[in-house]
N, C-alpha and C positions, 0 to 999 in steps of 0.2 A: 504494500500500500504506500502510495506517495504521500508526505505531509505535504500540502497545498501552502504552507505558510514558508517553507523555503525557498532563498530566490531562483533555483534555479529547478524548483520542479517540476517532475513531468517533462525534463528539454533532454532532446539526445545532443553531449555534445561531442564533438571529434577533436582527440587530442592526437595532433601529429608536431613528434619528438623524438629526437635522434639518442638522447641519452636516456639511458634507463632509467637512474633514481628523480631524475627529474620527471619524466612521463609518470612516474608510478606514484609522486608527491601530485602533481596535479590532477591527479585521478581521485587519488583521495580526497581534496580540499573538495572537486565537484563533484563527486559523490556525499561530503559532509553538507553541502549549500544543495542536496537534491537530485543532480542531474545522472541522467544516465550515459556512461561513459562507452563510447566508442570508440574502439583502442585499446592503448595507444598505440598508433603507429609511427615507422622510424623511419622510410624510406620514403622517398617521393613519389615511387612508382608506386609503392601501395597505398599511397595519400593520396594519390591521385585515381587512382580507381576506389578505394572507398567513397572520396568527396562524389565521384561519376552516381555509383549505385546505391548507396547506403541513405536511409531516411534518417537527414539531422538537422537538428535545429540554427545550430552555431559550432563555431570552429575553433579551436587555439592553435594556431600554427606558427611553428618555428620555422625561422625563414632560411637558416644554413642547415640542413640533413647532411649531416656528413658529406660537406664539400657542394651538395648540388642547392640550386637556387629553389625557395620555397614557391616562386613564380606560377610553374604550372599548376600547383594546388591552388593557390587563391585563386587563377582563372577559371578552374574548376568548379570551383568556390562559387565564384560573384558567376558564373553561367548557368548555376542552381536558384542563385537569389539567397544562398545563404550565410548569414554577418559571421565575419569572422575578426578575429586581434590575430594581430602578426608580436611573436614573442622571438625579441632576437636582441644578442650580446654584442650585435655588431656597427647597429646603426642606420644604416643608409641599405633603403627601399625602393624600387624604382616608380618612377613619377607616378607611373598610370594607378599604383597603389596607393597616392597620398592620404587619400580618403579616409584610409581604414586605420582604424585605434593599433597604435603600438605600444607594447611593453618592454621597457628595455630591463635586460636579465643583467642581475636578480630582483624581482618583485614580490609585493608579497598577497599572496591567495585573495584578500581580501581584497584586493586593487584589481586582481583578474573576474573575481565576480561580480564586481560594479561595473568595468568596464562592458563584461556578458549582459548584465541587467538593463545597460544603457542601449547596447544594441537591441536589445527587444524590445527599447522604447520605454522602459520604464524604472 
C-alpha cells in the first residue's frame, strides 16, 4: 500500500547511475519519500532502452556513465515527455539541455526530492 502523504508516491522513478553505492543510496532516499524505483541502471545503452519502454514518471540521470554522455537518455527522456534532473560532478550540459534542473554531486536527498516535487508541478 502506498502512503499518499509522501512526496513522491505512487511515481515510478528511473535512476540511471554508473556507481553503485551511489545508485543504491538514491534508491533508498526515493523509496523512503514513496516512489517506486526503477533500476538503477548504469549504462546508457540500458538507460536508454528503459527511458524507450519502461512506464515512469521522472528520471535522475547522471550525465557521465562511465565515460559516455548522458545525452541520449535525456532525448529519450524529453521524446516520452518525461521531467527529469540531470545529477553530475562535472558541470557543463549541453545547450539544448539548459532547461532541465541540475544537481551538482554531492547533494543531499532532500534537494533531489524537491527538485522531483517541482517537476511534477508541485
Amino acid at each position: 500500500m502506498t502512503d499518499s502523504t509522501l512526496p513522491l508516491a505512487g511515481r515510478r522513478v528511473l535512476v540511471v547511475e554508473d556507481e553503485f553505492i551511489v545508485a543504491a543510496m538514491l534508491a533508498d532516499a526515493l523509496e523512503d519519500d514513496g516512489a517506486d524505483v526503477v533500476g538503477p541502471v548504469g549504462t546508457q545503452a540500458e538507460a536508454v532502452a528503459v527511458a524507450q519502454a519502461e512506464a515512469i514518471d521522472l528520471a535522475v540521470l547522471d550525465w557521465n556513465l562511465n565515460g559516455e554522455p548522458g545525452s541520449p537518455v535525456a532525448r529519450a527522456l524529453r521524446a516520452r515527455g518525461v521531467p527529469f534532473v540531470i545529477s553530475t560532478g562535472y558541470g557543463a550540459v549541453e545547450a539544448e539541455f539548459a532547461d532541465v534542473p541540475i544537481l551538482h554531486k554531492p547533494y543531499a536527498p532532500a534537494r533531489l526530492t524537491a527538485c522531483l516535487v517541482d517537476l511534477l508541478g508541485g
